[in-house]
C-alpha positions as CSV (number, residue, x, y, z in Angstrom):
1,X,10.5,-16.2,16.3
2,X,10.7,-17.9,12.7
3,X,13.0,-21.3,13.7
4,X,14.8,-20.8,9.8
5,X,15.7,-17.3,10.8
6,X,15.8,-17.1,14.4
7,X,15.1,-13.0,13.5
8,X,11.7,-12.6,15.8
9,X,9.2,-9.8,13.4
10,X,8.1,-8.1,16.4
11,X,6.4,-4.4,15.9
12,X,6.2,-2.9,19.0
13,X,5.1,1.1,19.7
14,X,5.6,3.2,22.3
15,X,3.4,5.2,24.9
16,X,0.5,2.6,24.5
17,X,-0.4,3.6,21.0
18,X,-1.6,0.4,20.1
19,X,-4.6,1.1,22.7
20,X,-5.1,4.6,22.7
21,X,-4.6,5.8,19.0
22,X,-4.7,2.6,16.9
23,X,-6.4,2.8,14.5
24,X,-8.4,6.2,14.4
25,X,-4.0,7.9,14.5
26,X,-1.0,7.7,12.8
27,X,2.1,6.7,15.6
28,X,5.4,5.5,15.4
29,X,6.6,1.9,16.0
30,X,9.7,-0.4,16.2
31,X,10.3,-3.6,14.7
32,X,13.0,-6.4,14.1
33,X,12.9,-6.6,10.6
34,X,16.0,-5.3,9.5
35,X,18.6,-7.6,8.6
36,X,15.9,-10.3,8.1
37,X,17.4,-12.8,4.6
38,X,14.3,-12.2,2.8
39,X,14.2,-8.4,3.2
40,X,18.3,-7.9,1.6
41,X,19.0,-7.0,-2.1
42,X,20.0,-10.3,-3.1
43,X,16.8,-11.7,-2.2
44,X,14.6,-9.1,-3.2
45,X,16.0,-9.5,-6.7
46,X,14.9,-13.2,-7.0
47,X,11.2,-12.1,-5.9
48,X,11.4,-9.5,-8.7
49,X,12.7,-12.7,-11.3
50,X,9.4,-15.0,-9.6
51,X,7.0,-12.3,-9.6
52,X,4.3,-11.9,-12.2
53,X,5.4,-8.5,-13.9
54,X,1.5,-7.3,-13.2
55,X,2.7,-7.3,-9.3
56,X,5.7,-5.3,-10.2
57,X,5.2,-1.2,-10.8
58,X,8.6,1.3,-10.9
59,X,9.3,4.2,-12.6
60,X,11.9,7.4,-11.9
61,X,12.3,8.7,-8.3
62,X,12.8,12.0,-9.7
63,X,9.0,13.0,-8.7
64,X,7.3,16.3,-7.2
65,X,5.4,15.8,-4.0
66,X,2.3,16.9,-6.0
67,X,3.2,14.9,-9.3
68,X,0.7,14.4,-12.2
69,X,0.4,10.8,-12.7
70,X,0.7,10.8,-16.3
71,X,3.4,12.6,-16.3
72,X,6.0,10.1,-14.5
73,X,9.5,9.4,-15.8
74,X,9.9,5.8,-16.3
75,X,13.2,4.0,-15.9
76,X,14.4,1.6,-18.8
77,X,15.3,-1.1,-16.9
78,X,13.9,-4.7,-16.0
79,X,12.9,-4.9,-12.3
80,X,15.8,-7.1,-11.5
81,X,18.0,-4.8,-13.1
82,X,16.6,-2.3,-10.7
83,X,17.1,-3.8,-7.7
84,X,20.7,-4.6,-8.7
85,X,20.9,-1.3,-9.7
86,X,19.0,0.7,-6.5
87,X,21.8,2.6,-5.7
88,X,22.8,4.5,-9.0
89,X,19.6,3.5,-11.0
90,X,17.3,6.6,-9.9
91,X,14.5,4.3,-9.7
92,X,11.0,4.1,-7.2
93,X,9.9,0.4,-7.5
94,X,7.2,-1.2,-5.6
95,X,6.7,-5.4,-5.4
96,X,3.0,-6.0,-4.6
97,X,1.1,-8.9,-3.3
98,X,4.6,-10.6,-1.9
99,X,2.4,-12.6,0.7
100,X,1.5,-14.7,-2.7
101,X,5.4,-16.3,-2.2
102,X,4.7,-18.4,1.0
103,X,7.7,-17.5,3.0
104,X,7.0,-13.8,2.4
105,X,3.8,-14.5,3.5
106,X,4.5,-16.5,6.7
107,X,6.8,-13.0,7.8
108,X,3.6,-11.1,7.2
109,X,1.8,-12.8,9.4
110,X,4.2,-13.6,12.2
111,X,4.6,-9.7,12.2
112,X,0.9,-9.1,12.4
113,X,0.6,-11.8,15.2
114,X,3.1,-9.9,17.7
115,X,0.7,-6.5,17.6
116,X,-2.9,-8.9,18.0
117,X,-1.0,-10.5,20.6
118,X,-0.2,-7.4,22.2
119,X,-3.5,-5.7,21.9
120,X,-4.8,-8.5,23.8
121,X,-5.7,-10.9,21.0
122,X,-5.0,-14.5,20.7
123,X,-4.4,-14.5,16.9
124,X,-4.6,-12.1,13.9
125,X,-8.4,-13.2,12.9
126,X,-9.4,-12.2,16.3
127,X,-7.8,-9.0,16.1
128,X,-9.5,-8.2,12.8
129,X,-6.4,-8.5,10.6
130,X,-8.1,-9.6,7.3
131,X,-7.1,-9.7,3.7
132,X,-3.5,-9.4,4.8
133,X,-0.7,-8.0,2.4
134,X,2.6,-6.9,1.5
135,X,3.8,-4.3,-0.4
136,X,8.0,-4.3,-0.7
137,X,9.9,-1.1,-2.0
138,X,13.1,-0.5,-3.0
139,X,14.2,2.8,-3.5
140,X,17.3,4.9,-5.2
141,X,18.8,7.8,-2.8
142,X,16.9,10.9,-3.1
143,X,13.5,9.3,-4.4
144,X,10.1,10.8,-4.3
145,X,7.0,8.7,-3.7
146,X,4.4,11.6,-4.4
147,X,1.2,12.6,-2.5
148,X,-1.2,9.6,-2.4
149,X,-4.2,7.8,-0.3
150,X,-3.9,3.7,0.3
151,X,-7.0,2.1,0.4
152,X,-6.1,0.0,3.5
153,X,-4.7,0.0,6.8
154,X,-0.7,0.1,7.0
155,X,2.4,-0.8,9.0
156,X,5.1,0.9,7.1
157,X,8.4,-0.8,8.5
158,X,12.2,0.8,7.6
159,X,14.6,-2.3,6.8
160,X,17.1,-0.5,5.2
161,X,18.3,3.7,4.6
162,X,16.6,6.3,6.1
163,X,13.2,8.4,5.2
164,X,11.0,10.8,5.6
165,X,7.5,9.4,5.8
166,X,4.9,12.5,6.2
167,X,1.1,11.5,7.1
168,X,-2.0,14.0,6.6
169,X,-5.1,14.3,8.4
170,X,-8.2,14.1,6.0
171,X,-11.2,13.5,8.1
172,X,-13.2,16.0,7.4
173,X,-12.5,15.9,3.3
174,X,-10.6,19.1,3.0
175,X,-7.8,17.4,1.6
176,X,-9.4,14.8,-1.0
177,X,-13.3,15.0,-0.6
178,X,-15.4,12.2,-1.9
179,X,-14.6,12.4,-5.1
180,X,-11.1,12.4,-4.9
181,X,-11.3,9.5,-2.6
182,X,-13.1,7.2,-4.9
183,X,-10.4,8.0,-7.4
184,X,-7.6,7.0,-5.1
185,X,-8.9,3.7,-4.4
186,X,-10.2,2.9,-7.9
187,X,-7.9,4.5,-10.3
188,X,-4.7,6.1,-8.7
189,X,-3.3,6.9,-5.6
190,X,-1.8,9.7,-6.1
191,X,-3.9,13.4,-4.9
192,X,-2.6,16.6,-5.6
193,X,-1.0,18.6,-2.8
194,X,-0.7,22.2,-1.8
195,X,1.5,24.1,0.8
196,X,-1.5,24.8,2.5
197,X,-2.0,21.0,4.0
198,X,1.4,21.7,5.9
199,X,-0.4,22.5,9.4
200,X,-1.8,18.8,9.5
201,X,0.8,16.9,8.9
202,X,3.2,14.8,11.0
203,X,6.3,13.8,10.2
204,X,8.2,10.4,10.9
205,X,11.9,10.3,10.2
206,X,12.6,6.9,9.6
207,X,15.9,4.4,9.8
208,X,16.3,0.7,10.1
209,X,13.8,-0.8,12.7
210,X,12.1,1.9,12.7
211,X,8.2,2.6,11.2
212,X,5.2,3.9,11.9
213,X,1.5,3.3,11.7
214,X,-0.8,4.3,8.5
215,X,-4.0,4.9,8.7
216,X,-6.9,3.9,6.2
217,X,-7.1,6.5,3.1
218,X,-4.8,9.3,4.9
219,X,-2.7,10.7,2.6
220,X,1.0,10.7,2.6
221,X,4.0,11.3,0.9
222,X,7.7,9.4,1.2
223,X,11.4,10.8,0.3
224,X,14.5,8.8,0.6
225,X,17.7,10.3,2.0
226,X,21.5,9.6,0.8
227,X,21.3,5.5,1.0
228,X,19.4,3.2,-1.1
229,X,15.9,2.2,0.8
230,X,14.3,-1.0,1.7
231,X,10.7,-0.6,2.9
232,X,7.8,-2.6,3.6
233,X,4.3,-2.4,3.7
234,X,2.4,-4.7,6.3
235,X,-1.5,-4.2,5.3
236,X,-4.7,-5.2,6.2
237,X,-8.4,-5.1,5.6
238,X,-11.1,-4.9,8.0
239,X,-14.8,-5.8,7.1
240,X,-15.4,-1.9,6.5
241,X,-12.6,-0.9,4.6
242,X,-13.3,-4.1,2.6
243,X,-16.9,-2.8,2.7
244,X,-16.0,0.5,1.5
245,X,-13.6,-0.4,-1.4
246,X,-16.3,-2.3,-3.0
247,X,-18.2,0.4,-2.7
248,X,-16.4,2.9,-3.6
249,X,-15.5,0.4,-7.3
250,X,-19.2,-0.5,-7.7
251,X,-19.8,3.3,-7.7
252,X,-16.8,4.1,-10.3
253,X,-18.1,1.6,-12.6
254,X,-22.1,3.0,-12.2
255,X,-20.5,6.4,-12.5
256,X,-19.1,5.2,-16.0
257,X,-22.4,4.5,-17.6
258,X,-23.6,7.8,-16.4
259,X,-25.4,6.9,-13.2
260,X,-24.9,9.7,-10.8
261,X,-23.9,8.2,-7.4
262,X,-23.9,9.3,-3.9
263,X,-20.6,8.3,-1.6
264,X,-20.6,5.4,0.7
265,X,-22.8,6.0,3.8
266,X,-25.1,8.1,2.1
267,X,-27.5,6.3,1.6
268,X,-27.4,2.7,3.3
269,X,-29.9,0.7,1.3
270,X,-28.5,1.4,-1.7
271,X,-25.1,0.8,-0.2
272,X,-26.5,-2.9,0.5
273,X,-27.9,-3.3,-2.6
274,X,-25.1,-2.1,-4.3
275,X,-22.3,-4.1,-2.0
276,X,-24.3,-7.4,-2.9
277,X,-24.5,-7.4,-6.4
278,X,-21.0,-6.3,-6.6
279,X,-19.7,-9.2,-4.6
280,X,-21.9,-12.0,-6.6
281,X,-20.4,-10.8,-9.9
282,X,-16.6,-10.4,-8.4
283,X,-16.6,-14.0,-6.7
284,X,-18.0,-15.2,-10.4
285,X,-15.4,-13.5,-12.2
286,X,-12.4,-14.4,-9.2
287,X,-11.6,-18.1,-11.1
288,X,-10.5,-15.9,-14.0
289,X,-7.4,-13.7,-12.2
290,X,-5.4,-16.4,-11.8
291,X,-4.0,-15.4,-15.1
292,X,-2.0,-12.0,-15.6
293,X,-3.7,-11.9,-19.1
294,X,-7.3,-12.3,-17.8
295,X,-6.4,-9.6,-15.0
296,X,-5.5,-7.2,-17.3
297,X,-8.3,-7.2,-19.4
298,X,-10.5,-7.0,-16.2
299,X,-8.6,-4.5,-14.7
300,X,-9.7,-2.5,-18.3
301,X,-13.2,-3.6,-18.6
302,X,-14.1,-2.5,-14.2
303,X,-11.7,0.2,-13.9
304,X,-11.1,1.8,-17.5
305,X,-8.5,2.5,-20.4
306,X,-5.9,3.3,-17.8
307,X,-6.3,0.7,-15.3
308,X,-2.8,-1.1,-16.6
309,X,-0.5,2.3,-16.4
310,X,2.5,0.2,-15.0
311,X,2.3,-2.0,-17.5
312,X,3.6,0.4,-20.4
313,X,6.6,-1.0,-20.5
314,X,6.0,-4.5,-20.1
């Protein structure tokens, strides 16, 4: 329990999903999030006011499942003007990276610690929770988050309004194959959708303290009901998916000078090759993101052109 809140973070699932389908299967969870002072409106505005606007991305709700991303309506409006706005402003907005304000943070983790601790782990390291993050949405009624692929591992948590949350099964690449997958992760989420993907889906219908549990790279799509919505995002990286991401950007950016390659796995010596010269340049270039400028211009220069989309009206 946080001793400034006394509100206790706790995600807890039914049916002993944490042992039997975490995390190869999407389930549903519970939580004690809702109602917590750093997930209301009020406060949620002041993040938006302390944020740096390159952690801040919104634009219309009005979106198709399947919605081209250059297409997007945007919504002119400042993000605190949003939030203050939510529930006549028609707006999708997301607040990324909120573990970088400590208290934020601390909820992240304290949330985290409750599932090690019930899958038998002392603390979240042991568990393998690495490269932890949080991702804060707040939604207009009837909102649209379109068809899309995360490149981590999720605990979607319900604070406030209700949802519908709908998770696919891409396994064996007849959703987004390869291709489509290094996309996601490199340039944008989003992956077109057809009627046809219906079969394997499943379906959470989501309220306060409710949520449910995301897989790595399985596509999903999100639609709010009559109420404004207040979600969040509890993520994680383990070694592989860290191992895979930098793959899968090392392999964008070959791709780019015209160097055909092959997708992670395919060939593991090239993969460690690859995954080491990647990481000695990124860890020289890390001192410069500590300034929006400098991240913006890398974000151009590794991921191309379009790399700051939800900056256009910055």
């Amino acid at each position: 329990m946080n001793a400034a809140t006394g509100i206790s973070p706790t995600i807890t699932a039914d049916n002993d999903a944490l042992t039997r389908d975490f995390p190869l299967k999407p389930f549903a969870i519970r939580h004690r999030l809702s109602g917590h002072p750093l997930l209301t409106l009020p406060r949620i505005a002041e993040l938006a006011a302390e944020l740096p606007r390159d952690q801040i991305e919104y634009n219309s709700g009005d979106a198709a499942v399947s919605q081209d991303p250059d297409k997007v309506k945007g919504v002119d409006l400042d993000p605190v003007e949003i939030v203050n706005r939510i529930e006549t402003a028609g707006a999708w907005m997301v607040l990324k990276r909120v573990e970088t304000s400590p208290a934020y943070g601390a909820l992240l983790r304290d949330a985290l610690t409750s599932v090690a601790r019930a899958r038998g782990f002392a603390s979240v390291e042991d568990a393998g929770f690495t490269g932890i993050e949080g991702f804060l949405f707040v939604s207009s009624p009837h909102s649209t988050t379109p068809f899309h692929m995360d490149a981590e591992d999720n605990f979607f948590v319900q604070i406030h309004g209700e949802k519908i949350f709908a998770i696919y099964d891409n396994r064996d690449g007849t959703i987004a194959d390869d291709a489509q997958v290094e996309h996601s992760t490199v340039k944008h989420r989003n992956v077109p959708y057809h009627d046809s993907f219906g079969p394997r889906g499943t379906e959470f219908h989501l309220s306060g303290n409710d949520g449910c549990y995301v897989p790595y790279q399985w596509p999903h799509w999100v639609k709010t009901a009559n109420s404004y919505s207040i979600s969040l995002a509890i993520t994680w990286k383990t070694k592989e998916v860290s191992r895979l991401n930098d793959l899968h950007r090392v392999n964008a950016m070959l791709r780019g000078l015209s160097l055909p390659q092959a997708a992670p796995g395919k060939h593991p010596a090239l993969d460690g090759a690859k995954l080491a010269a990647y990481r000695t340049a990124a860890a020289m270039v890390a001192p410069l993101r500590g300034s929006q400028t400098m991240r913006r211009i890398i974000r151009r220069i590794v991921l191309g052109k379009n790399a700051n989309y939800y900056l256009k009206k910055a």
